[in-house]
C-alpha positions in Angstrom: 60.1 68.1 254.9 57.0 66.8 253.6 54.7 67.3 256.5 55.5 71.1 255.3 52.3 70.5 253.0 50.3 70.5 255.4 51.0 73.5 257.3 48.0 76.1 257.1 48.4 79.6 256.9 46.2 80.1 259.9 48.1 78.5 262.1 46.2 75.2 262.1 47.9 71.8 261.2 45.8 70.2 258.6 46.7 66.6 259.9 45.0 67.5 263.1 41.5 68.6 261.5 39.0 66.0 261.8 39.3 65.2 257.9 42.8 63.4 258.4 42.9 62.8 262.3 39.1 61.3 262.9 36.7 60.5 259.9 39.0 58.1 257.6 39.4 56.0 261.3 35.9 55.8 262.3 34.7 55.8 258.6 36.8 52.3 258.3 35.3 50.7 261.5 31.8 51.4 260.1 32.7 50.0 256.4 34.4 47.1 258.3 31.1 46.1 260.8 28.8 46.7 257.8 30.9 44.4 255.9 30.9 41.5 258.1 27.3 42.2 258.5 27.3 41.9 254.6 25.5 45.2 254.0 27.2 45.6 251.2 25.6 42.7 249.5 21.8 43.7 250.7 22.1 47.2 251.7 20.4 49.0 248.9 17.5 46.2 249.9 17.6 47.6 253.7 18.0 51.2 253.0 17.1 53.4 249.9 20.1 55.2 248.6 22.7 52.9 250.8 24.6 52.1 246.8 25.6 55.9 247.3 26.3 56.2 250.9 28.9 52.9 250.5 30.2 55.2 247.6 30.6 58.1 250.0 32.0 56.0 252.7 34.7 54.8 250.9 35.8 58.3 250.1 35.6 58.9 253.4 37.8 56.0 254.6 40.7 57.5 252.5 40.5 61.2 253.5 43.6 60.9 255.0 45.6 60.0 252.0 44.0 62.5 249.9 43.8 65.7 252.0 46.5 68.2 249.9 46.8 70.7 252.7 45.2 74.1 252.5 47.7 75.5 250.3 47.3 73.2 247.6 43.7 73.5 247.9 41.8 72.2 251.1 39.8 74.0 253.4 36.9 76.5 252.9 36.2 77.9 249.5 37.2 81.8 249.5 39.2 82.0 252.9 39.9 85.1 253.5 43.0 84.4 255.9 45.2 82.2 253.1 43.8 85.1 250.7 45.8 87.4 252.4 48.7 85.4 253.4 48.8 84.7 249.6 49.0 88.4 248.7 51.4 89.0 251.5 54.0 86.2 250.6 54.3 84.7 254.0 54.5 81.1 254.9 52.1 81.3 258.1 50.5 84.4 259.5 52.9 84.4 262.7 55.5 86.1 259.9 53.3 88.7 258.7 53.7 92.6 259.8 49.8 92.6 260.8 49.9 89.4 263.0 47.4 88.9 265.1 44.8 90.6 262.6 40.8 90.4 263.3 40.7 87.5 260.5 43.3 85.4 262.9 41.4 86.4 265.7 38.2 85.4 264.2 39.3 82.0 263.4 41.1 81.8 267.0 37.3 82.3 268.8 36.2 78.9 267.0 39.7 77.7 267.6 41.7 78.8 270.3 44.9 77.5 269.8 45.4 79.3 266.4 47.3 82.3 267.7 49.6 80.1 270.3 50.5 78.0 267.4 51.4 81.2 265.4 53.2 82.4 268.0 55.5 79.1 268.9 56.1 79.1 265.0 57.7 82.4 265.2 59.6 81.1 268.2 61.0 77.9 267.5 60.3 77.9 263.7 57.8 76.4 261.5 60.1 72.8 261.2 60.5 72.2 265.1 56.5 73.5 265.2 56.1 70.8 262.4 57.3 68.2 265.1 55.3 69.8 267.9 52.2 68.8 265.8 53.6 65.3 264.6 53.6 64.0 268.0 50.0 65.4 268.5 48.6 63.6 265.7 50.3 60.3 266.9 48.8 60.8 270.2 45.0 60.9 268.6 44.4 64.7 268.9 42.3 66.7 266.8 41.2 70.6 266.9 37.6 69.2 267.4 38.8 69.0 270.9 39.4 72.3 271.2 36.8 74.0 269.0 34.4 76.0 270.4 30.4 76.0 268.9 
């Protein structure tokens, strides 16, 4: 299962974080209106520095097809939570001995859904989880609309 990639040791679905499941989409309906306005023609005349923000846009409108998942490298520099899970060998946190730990909790105050998804992954498993989160990311969800400030 290839989705499997992008299953975080958190507990978070990296297809749902607004990288994958918002920016690319609103990133291409920017590009698209500036286009027909032909910015991209005269936009470095309208705004200093708009050469480098097309650059960044068009990054931005492919997100979603270069996201790797957290374990192959996404997500914050020196996280503590896929640190551990590394050293403990466990596919998610839901299968580790010290689950829910303060560093799960932690994330689950910005984000709480993090320790109902590990939980449902140790209930049902992580492939049936896998299509739990599927069908929320074809029904336009995103953890943005459950994060806290």
């Amino acid at each position: 299962m290839d989705e499997l990639r992008y299953v975080a040791y958190c507990g978070l679905y990296c297809k749902l974080c607004s990288n994958v499941a918002r920016i690319p989409k609103y990133a291409r309906a920017l590009r698209e209106t500036l286009r027909k306005g032909s910015w991209e023609h005269f936009g470095e005349h309208e705004v200093r520095g708009f050469n480098q923000f097309w650059t960044v846009l068009e990054k931005l409108c492919r997100l979603d097809e270069t996201i790797l998942g957290c374990k192959e490298g996404c997500g914050p520099p020196g996280c503590k939570i896929k640190e551990c899970a590394e050293k403990q060998g466990v596919l998610t946190c839901a299968f580790c001995s010290d689950f829910p730990c303060e560093l799960v909790e932690e994330l689950n105050r910005k984000y709480p859904i993090v320790i109902e998804n590990l939980r449902r992954q140790k209930e049902i498993g992580v492939e049936r989880w896998v299509e739990e989160q599927e069908s929320l990311y074809r029904s336009g969800f995103c953890y943005d609309d459950v994060a806290s400030e």
